[in-house]
C-alpha positions as CSV (number, residue, x, y, z in Angstrom):
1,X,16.6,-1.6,7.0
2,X,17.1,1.9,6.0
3,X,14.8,3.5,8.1
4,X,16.4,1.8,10.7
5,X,19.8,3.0,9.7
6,X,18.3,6.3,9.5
7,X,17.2,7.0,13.0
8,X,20.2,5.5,14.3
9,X,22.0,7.7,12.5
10,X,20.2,10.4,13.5
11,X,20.1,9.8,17.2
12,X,24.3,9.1,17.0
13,X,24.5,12.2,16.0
14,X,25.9,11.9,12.4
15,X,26.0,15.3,10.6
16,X,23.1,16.8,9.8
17,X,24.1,17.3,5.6
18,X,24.2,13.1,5.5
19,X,20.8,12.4,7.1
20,X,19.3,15.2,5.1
21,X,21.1,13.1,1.6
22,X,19.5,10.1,2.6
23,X,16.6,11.4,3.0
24,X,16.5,12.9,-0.3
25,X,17.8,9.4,-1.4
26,X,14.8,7.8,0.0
27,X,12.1,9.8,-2.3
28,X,14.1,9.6,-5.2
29,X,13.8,5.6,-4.6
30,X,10.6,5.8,-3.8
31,X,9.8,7.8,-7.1
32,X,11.9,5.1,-9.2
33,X,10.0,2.3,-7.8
34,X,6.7,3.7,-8.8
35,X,8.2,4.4,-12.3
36,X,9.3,0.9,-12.6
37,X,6.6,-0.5,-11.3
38,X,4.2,1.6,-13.9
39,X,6.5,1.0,-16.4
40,X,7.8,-2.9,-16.3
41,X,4.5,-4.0,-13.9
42,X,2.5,-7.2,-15.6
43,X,-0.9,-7.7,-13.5
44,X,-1.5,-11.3,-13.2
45,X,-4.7,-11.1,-11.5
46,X,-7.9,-12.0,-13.3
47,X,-10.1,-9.5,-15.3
48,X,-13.4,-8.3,-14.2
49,X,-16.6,-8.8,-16.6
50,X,-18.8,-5.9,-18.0
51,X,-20.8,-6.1,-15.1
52,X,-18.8,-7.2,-12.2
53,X,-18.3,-4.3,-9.9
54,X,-15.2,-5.4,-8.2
55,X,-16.3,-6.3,-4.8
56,X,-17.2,-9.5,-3.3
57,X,-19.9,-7.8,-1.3
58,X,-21.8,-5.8,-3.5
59,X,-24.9,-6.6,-5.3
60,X,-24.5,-5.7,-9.0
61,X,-28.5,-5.9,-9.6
62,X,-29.8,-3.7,-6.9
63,X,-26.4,-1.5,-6.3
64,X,-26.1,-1.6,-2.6
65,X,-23.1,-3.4,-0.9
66,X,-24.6,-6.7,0.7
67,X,-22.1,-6.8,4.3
68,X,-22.2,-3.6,6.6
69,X,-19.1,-2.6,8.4
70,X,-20.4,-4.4,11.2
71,X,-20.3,-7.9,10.0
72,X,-16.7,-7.3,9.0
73,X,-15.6,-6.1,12.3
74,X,-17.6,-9.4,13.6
75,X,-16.0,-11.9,10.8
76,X,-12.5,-10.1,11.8
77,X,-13.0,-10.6,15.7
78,X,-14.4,-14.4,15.1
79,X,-11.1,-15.5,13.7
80,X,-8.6,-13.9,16.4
């Protein structure tokens, strides 16, 4: 919605010193998000084990992923 209220504004032609404030208002959000996010985030997710790597595709033992790029594009493709 913002972004939306900003290039409208800007193609209106509202004065340049407000669309230059909001977008100086729009890092500052994006900077207090993060922070909050950082600082007030709780990960509900599940844990990884000592050995677990992380992916689905990748083999632990012999440390080579299992799936190529190619079978992804192919899985992605089959569905659509």
């Amino acid at each position: 919605m913002f972004l939306i209220a900003y290039v409208s504004f800007s193609y209106a032609g509202v004065s340049d010193g407000f669309i230059i404030s909001m977008f100086v208002f729009s890092q500052i959000m994006v900077v207090a998000f993060v922070i909050l996010v950082i600082k007030y985030g709780v990960y509900s997710g599940g844990s990884l084990d000592e050995k677990e790597f992380g992916y689905e595709d990748y083999d632990t033992e012999n440390e080579y992923f299992t799936s190529s790029t190619r079978d992804v594009i192919d899985q992605l493709t089959e569905k659509s």
